[in-house]
N, C-alpha and C positions, 0 to 999 in steps of 0.2 A: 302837701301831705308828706309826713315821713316818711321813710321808707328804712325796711329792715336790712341791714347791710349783708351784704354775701357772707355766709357763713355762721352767721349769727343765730342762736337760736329764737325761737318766739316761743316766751315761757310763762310771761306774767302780764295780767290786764293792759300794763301800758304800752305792750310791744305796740309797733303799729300795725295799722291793718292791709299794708299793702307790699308785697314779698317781693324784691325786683328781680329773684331769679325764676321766679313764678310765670310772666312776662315773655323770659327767655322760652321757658317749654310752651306757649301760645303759640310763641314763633314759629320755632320750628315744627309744630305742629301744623300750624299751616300753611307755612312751606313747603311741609312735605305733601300735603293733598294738591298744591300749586303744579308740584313736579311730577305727582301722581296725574295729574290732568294732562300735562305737556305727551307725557309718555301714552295715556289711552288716547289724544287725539293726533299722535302720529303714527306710533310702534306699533300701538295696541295689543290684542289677543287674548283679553280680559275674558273669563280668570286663568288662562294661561299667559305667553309671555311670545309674539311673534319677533322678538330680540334678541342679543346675546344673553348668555345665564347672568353677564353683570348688570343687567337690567330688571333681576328677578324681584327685588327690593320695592321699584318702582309699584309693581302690581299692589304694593299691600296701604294704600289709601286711606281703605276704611279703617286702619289702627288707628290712622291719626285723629282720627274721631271717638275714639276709645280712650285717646288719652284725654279731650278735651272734655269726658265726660266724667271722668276723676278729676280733671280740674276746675270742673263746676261744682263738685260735690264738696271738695276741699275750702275751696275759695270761701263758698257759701256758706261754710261752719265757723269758717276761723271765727268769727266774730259771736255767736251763740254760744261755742266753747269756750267763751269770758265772758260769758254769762250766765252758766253754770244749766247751760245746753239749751237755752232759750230765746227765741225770734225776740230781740227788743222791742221792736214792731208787731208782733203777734203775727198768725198766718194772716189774715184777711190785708196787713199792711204789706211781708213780704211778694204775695201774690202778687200785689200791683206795682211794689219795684221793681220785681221781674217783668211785668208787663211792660211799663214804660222802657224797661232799657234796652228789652231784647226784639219785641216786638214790631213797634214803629220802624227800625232800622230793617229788620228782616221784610215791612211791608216795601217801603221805597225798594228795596232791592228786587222784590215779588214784581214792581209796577216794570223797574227798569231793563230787568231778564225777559218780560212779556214783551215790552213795548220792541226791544228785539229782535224777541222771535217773528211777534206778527207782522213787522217793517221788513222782513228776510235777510237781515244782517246775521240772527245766527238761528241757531236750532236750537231742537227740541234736543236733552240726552236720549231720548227712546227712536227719535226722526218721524213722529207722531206728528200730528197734526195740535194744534192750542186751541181750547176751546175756551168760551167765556167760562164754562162749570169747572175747568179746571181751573182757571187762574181764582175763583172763587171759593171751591174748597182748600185752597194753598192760603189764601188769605185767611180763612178760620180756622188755618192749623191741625187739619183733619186729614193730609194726605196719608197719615200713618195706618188710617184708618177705615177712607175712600179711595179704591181704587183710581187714579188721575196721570193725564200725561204732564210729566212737570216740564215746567218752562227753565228749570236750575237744576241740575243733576244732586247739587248739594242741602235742597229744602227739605227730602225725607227727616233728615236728623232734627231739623229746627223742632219739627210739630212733637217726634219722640223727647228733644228734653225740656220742651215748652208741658208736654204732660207730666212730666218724673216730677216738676216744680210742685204739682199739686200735691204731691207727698212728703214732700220734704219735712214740712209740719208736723207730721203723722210717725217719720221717723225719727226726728227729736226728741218726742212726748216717749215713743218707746224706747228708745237710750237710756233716758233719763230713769227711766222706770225697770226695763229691763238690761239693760249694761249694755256695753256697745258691742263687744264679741259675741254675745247671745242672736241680737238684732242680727247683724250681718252674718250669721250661721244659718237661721232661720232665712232670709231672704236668701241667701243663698241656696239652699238646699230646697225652697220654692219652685224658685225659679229653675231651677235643674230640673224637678220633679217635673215638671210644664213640658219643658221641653223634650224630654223621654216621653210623656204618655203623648205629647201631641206627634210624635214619630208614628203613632199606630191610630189616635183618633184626631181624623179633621178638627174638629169641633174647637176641641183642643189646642190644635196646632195654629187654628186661626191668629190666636195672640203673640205667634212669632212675630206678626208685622210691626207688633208693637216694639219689637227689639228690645224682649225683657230683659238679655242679659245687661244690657246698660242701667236698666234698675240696680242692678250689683255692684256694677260699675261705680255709680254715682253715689251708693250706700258705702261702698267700698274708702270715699274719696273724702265722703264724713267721717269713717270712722280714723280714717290715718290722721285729720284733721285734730280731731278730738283727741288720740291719742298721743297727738305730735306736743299739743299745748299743754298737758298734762306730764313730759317727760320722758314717755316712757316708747321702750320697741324701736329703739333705733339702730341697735344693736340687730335685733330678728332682721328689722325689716332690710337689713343691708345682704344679711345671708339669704332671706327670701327673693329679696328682688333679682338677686343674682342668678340663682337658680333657676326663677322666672324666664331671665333673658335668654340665658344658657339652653334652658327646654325648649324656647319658642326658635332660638339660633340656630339649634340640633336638627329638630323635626323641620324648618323650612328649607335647610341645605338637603338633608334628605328625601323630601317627601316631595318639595317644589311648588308653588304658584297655587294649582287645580288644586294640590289637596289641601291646602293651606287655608282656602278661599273656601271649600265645600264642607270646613269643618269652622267659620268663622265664631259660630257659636264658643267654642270650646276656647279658640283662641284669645280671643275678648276676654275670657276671663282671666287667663295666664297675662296678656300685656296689661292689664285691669291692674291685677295684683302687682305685677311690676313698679308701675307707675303710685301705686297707694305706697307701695314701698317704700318708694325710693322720695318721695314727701316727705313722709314721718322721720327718716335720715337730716335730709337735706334739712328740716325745719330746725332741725335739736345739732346745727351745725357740724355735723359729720358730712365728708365729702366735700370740705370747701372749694378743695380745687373744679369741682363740678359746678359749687354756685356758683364760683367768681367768672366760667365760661358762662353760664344760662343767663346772668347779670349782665355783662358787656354791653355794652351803648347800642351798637345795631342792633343787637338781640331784643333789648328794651323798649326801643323805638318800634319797630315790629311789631311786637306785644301787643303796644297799646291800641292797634288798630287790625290786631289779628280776628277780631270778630269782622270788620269789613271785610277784609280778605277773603276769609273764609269766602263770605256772601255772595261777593261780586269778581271773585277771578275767571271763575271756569265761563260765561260768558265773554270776556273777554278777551281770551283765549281763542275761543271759537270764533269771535270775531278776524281775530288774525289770521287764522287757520282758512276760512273761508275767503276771505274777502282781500287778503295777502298774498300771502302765500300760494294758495291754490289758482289763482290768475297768472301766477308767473313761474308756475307749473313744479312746484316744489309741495310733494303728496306726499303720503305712505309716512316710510321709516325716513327719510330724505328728509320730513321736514322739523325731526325731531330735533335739533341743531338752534336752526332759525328760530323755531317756535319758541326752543328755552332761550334763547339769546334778546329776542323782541318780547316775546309775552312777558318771561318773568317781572323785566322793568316795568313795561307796562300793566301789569295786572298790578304792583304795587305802587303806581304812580295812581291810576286810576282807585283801586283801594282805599288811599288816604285821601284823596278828594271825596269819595263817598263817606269817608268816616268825617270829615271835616263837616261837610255838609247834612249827612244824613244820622250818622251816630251819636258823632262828641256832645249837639246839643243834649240829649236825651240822658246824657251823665246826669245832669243837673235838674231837667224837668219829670217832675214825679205825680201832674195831674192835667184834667185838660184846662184847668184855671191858667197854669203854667205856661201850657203850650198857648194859650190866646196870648198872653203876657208877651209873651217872646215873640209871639208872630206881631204883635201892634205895635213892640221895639223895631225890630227888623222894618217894618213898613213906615214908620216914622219919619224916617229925611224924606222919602217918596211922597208919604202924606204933604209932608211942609214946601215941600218945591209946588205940589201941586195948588196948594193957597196961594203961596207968596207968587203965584204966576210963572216958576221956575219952566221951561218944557222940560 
């Protein structure tokens, strides 16, 4: 497939549809919740910082999930926005792309985090006990919604933008009808509104678990999309996203960790906006020297297997933590060192054998006609040996 060279803009139907500096911010996105993980299972003191102040950074994780949720929202447009804001596939087809490519992958991961926990190689993030009801509302993608101890610290988000997908549709049809800065003013100012009145009614509040602000997010990440391919705000979005950074740089040097963390809501939408920003730039080639760093070959390689990562690190981790480390008596802040020194390799050695195995097919398979197809390929020399008398 083509790919759009750093700095370039993407302006006209034939751009192509796959951005390599796009890739680079996957990475380091989930990179950074790798190192966020190293840090909470040595330093810890989550949502303060039991570390020195230069380890304040590390507490803040859950951004990098803010950013991947403008990079869903973006990703997923590019291609309807040269289409004159239209699912080529219609909703009922995108639904089930989404299904086949996020889902299976997230189940094997689901299987491989349990089989873990309950073998006592690692834990629980809560140090809960696993029950079979948990491991089975994780699998229907409901833990946003059922209370559950998870067996992956990192599944709450799957099930939050495995639902946002159900919208996506919903937001198209209203772009196109009612213009894109209206939409994301309105969900905007929703979603705000929710969150204020549910401060004083439960009832209300309830729908925080749903982590509406990432609705904004992910609205957000269409609309920079749409505006990116159309030409236009690259210029705003350079003075906005800066501002963005500057505000959230200011208030975390000041405010620190606890207050950072106990106003995440608010936050999320400041890095939110950042990151839809600095998109609509980057796409209409302003900032090159930015794309041609987020482009670079390690970066890229990463990328493409930063949804394993994500999935399957922080197990892994723990595995080390436990069953390493902690036997040869390196704990606490001590092991923070070892952990990032053995884990990081390790979680991304591990990573891309899980993407090798359990993701990269799923690029390509988009039914269960598919997936029999490929499982009867796969079993095929096994079949023939076993005729031809092979053992």
């Amino acid at each position: 497939m083509a790919t759009l060279k750093p700095g370039a803009a993407l302006r006209t139907p034939a751009t192509a549809t796959r951005v390599e500096w796009l890739d680079g911010v996957r990475a380091l996105a989930a990179m950074f919740v790798v190192v966020h993980h190293v840090w909470l299972l040595s330093v810890g003191g989550y949502p303060g910082n039991n570390g020195p102040w230069t380890m304040d950074w590390m507490v803040y994780g859950h951004l990098a999930v803010s950013v991947f949720i403008v990079v869903s929202g973006f990703s997923l447009t590019l291609s309807p926005a040269r289409h004159e804001g239209k699912l080529p596939e219609g909703g009922l087809g995108f639904l089930r792309r989404r299904f086949w490519r996020i889902v299976p992958p997230y189940w094997a991961a689901l299987a491989f985090s349990s089989i873990l926990v309950v073998v006592g190689l690692a834990s629980t993030p809560t140090g809960g006990a696993l029950t079979s009801r948990d491991v089975v509302v994780h699998g229907l993608l409901l833990q946003d919604a059922i209370g559950t101890t998870p067996p992956n610290g990192v599944f709450w988000s799957i099930a939050v933008e495995w639902h946002i997908y159900f919208f996506f549709p919903l937001v198209l049809l209203l772009v196109r009808r009612w213009g894109a800065p209206l939409v994301l003013g309105v969900v905007t100012g929703l979603v705000i509104a929710q969150h204020l009145i549910g401060a004083v009614i439960p009832a209300v509040g309830w729908f925080d678990r749903f982590s509406p602000a990432y609705f904004v997010l992910f609205v957000g990440g269409s609309v920079a999309a749409q505006l990116a391919t159309r030409g236009a705000g690259a210029s705003a979005g350079i003075v906005l996203g800066a501002l963005c950074v500057a505000g959230f740089a200011t208030a975390a040097g000041v405010a620190g960790p606890r207050t950072i963390v106990g106003e995440y809501f608010w936050v999320d939408l400041v890095v939110g906006a950042a990151t839809a920003c600095l998109f609509v730039a980057l796409t209409q080639g302003r900032l090159p020297w930015l794309a041609r760093f987020l482009a670079l070959r390690p970066l890229a390689v990463v990328g493409t297997f930063a949804f394993s990562l994500y999935l399957v690190h922080a197990p892994i981790l723990d595995v080390l933590r436990e069953r390493v480390l902690a036997p040869a008596g390196i704990t606490g802040a001590n092991a923070f060192w070892p952990l990032m020194l053995l884990g990081v390799p390790a979680a991304l050695a591990g990573a891309y054998a899980f993407f090798v195995v359990c993701e990269r097919p799923f690029l390509r398979i988009r039914s269960f006609r598919q997936l029999w197809d490929a499982v009867r390929q796969l079993a095929g020399p096994w079949r023939r040996r076993r005729v031809g008398g092979t053992p």
